[in-house]
C-alpha positions in Angstrom: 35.0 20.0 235.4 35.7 17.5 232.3 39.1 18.0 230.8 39.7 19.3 227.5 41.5 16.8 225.2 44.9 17.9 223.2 42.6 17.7 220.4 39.7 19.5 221.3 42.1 22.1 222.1 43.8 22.5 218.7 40.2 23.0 217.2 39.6 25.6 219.5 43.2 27.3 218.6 42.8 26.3 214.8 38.8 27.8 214.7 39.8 31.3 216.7 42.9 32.0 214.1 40.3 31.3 210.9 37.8 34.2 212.7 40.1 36.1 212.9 41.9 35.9 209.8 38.5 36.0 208.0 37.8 39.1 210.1 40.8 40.8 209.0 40.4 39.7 205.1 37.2 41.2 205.5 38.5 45.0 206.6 41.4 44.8 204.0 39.5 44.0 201.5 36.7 46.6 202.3 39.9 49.1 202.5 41.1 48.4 199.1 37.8 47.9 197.5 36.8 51.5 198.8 40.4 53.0 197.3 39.7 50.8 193.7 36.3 52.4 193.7 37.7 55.9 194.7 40.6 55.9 191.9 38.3 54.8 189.3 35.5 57.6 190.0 38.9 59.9 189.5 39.7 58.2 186.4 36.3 57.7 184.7 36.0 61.8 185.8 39.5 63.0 184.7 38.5 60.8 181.4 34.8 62.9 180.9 36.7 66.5 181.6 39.0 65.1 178.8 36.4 64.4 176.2 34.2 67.8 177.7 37.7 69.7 176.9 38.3 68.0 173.7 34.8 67.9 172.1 34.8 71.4 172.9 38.0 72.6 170.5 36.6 70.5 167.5 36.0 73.3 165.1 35.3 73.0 161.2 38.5 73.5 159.5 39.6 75.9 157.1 40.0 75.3 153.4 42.3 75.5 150.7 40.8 75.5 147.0 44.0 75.1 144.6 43.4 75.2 140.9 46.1 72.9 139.1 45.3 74.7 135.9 47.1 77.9 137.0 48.6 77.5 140.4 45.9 80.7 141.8 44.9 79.6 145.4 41.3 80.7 147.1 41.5 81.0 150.7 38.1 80.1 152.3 37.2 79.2 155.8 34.7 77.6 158.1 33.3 78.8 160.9 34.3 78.1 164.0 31.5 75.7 165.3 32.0 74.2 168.9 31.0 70.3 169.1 29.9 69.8 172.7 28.7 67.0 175.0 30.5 64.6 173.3 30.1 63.5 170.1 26.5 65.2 169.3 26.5 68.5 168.1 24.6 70.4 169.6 23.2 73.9 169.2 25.9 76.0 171.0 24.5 79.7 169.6 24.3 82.1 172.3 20.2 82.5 172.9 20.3 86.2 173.8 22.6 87.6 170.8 19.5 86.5 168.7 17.6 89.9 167.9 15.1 91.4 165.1 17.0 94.5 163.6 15.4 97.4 162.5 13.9 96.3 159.5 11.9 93.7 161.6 14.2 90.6 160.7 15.8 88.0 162.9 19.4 88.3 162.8 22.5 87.2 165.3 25.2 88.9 166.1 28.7 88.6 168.2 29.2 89.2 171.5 31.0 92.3 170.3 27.4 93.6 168.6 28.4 92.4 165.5 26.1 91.4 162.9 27.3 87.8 161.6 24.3 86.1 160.5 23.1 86.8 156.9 19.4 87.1 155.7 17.6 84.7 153.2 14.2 83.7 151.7 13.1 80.1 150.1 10.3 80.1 147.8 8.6 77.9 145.3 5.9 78.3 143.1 4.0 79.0 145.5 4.9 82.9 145.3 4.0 83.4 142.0 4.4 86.6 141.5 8.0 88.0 142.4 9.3 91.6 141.8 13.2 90.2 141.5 14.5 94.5 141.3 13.0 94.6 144.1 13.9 91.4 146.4 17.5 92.2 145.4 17.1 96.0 147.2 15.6 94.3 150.0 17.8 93.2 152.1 18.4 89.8 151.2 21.1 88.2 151.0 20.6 84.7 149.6 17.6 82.3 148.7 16.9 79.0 148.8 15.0 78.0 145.7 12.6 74.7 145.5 13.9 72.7 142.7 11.6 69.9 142.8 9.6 67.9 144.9 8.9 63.9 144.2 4.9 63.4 144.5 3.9 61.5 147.9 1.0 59.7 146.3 2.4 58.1 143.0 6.3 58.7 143.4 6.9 61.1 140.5 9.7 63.1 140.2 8.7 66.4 139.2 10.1 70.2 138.7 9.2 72.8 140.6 7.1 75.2 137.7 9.0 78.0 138.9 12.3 76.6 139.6 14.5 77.5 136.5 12.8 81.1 135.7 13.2 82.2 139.4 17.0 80.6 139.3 18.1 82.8 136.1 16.6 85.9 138.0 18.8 85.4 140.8 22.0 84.6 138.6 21.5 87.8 136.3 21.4 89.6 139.5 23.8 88.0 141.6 21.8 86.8 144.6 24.0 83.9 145.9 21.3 80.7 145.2 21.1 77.0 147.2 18.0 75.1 146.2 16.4 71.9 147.9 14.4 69.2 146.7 11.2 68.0 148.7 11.9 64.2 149.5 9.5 61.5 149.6 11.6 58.3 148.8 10.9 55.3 149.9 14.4 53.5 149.7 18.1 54.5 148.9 17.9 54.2 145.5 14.5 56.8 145.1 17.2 59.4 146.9 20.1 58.7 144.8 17.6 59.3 141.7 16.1 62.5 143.9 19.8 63.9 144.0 20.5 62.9 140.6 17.2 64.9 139.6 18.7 67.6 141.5 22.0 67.8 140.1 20.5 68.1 136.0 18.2 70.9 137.2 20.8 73.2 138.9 23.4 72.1 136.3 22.9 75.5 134.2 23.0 77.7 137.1 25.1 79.1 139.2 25.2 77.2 142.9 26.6 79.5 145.6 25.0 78.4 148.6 23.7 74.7 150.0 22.1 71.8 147.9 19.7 70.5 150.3 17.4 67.3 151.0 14.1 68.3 152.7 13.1 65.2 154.8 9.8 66.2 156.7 6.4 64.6 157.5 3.4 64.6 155.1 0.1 64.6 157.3 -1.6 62.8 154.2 -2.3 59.1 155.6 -2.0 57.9 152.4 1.4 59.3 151.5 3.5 56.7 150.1 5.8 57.4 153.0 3.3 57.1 155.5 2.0 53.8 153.6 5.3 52.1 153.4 7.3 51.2 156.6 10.5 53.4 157.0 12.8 52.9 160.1 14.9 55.4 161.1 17.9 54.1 160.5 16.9 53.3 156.3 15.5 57.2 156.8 18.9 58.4 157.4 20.5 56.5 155.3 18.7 58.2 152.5 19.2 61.5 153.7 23.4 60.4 153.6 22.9 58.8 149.9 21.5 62.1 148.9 24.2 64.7 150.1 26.8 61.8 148.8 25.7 62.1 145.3 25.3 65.6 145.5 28.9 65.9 147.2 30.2 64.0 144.2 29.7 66.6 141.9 31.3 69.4 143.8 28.2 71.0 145.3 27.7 71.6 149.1 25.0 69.3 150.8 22.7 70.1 153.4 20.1 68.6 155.6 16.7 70.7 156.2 14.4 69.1 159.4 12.8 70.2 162.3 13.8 69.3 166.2 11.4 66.6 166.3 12.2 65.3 163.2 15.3 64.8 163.6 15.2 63.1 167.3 12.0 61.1 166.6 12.4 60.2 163.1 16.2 60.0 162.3 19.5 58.5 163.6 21.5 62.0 164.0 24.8 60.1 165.0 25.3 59.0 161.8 24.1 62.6 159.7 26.1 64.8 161.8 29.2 65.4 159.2 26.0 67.3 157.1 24.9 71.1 157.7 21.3 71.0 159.1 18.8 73.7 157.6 16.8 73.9 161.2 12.8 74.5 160.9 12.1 76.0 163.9 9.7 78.8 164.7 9.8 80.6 167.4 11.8 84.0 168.8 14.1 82.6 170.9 15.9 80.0 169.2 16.5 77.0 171.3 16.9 74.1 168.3 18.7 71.4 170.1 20.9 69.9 167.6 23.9 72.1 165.9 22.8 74.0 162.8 23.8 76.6 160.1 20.7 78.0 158.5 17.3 78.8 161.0 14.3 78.8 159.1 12.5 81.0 161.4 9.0 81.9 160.1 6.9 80.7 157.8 4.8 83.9 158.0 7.7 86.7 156.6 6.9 89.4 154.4 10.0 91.1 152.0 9.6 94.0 149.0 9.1 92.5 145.6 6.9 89.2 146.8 3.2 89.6 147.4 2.4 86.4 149.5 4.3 85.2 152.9 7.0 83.6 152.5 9.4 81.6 154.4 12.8 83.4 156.1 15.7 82.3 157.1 19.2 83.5 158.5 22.4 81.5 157.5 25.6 81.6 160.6 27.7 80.6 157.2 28.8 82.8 154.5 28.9 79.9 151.9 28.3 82.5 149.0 32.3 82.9 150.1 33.8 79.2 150.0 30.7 77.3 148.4 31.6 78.4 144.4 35.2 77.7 144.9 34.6 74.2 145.6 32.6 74.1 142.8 35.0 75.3 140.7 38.0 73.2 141.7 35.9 70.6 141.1 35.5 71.6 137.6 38.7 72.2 136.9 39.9 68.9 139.2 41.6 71.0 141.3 42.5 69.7 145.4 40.7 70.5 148.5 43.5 70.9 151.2 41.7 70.4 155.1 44.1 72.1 157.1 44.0 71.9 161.2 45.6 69.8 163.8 44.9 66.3 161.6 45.9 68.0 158.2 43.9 65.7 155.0 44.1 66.7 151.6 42.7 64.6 148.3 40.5 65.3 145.3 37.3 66.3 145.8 35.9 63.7 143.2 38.2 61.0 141.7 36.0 61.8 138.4 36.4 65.3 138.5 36.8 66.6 134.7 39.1 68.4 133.2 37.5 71.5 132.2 37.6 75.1 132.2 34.2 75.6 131.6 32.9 78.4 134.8 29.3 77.8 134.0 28.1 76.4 136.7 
């Protein structure tokens, strides 16, 4: 047998210690690989649980309306509306506590069998003929009034026929009135002028619930909203410019869509600081995305209108909170957001200085 050189031998030593320090570079770093990736599935899950918990404690907050005029506060307060899953709200009702009551209309009510919900109407001139005596003794509780609509084909701006002699019924009998305006703009400056529209019809009456922006499809092919190219993003961005201007003059803004609408045809991320006015119509309401009024047939019947008519039920009270704000805006009083991350400022940096209570 040849003998191995001094040489040879060192290779042999020098290749046997690399194996096996490769070897055991290998198992360490499998070891601490499997600990990193261990710790950070903790971490990223600890971090979820943390967002779950805190997404689901962000409630609206309550409101203080201060009038600088004569020092008189109005209490008035938000619901308590969960945001869960992050940072979509979504619709956290409890399905079952839906119910019709005896008078055959959808209400809601608490776990504790309290009714909380409060009933509503929306009509146009397309219920011509309205008994007002009698839609007050009805059992309604607030309606939502067309004020105007802006024509799909040529782009007019136009009042609803009906819109200021079925708003001065309400007033004179103190049904609590929001109105919305059928939109068909085509850019951010067409809603601007929409809200703008708005705001000098409704300026004579008395607003006591939403001002909303009714952003829906036209089936019409050749609806200047179906001719002209509109990406969600410019889509939302209208809806926004919209409950901004009407915002700015002290009313409360609102958002009506349906399901679809909203996740086909608009970027909810960036709408969900507005109340949404769901269209949805069926008996079990499982709308996906948070919302404060449920349009829920378009097929209701109340005393004192002879055609159907659209209901609704509203989770807010804003009959209670929505004319103070108003008001302090009138008289340039504060709003005061107090919670956890207390704000407070003027509602409008333009407010006037007025006493006038018309509105």
């Amino acid at each position: 047998m040849r003998k191995l050189s001094n040489r040879t031998k060192l290779y042999i030593t020098l290749g046997a210690l690399g194996a096996i320090l490769f070897t055991i570079g290998v198992v360490l770093g499998y070891m601490f690989g499997s600990l990193s990736h261990t710790k950070g599935r903790e971490v990223a899950a600890k971090e979820t649980e943390g967002k779950a918990a805190n997404a689901a404690t962000v409630n609206k907050p309550s409101v203080v309306v201060s009038r600088d005029v004569d020092k008189r506060v109005v209490n008035v307060f938000f619901p308590e509306r969960k945001r869960i899953l992050g940072q979509i709200p979504l619709n956290s009702y409890n399905t079952a506590n839906f119910y019709y009551d005896d008078d055959g209309f959808m209400a809601y009510h608490d776990d504790e069998g309290n009714t909380i919900s409060h009933l509503g109407v929306d009509l146009s001139y397309h219920q011509e003929n309205v008994n007002w005596d009698e839609v007050k003794d009805s059992g309604i509780e607030f309606v939502m009034l067309r004020c105007g609509y802006r024509g799909y084909s040529e782009g007019a701006l136009i009042e609803d026929e009906k819109f200021r002699e079925y708003a001065r019924a309400c007033n004179d009998r103190d049904i609590p009135l929001g109105v919305y305006f059928f939109n068909q703009a085509v850019s951010v400056e067409e809603a601007v002028s929409e809200a703008e529209f708005t705001l000098d019809l409704i300026k004579d009456y008395k607003i006591s619930y939403p001002v909303a922006i009714d952003t829906e499809y036209i089936p019409d092919k050749t609806a200047r909203t179906n001719t002209t190219e509109i990406e969600d993003e410019l889509r939302s961005s209208m809806c926004a410019a919209f409950c901004e201007r009407i915002s700015k003059d002290g009313y409360y803004p609102m958002i009506y869509a349906s399901e679809n609408w909203i996740r086909r045809d608009l970027e909810y991320e960036s709408l969900q600081g507005y109340d949404f006015w769901a269209a949805q119509y069926l008996e079990e309401n499982d709308f996906l995305y948070d919302f404060t009024i449920w349009q829920y047939t378009p097929d209701g019947f109340i005393k004192g209108v002879d055609e159907k008519v659209d209901l609704d039920i509203s989770m807010v009270d804003y009959a209670s909170f929505v004319p103070a704000l108003r008001e302090a805006f009138l008289t340039g009083g504060t709003v005061n957001v107090a919670g956890q991350d207390s704000v407070s400022g003027n509602i409008s940096s333009d407010a006037p200085e007025s006493d006038d209570q018309s509105q």
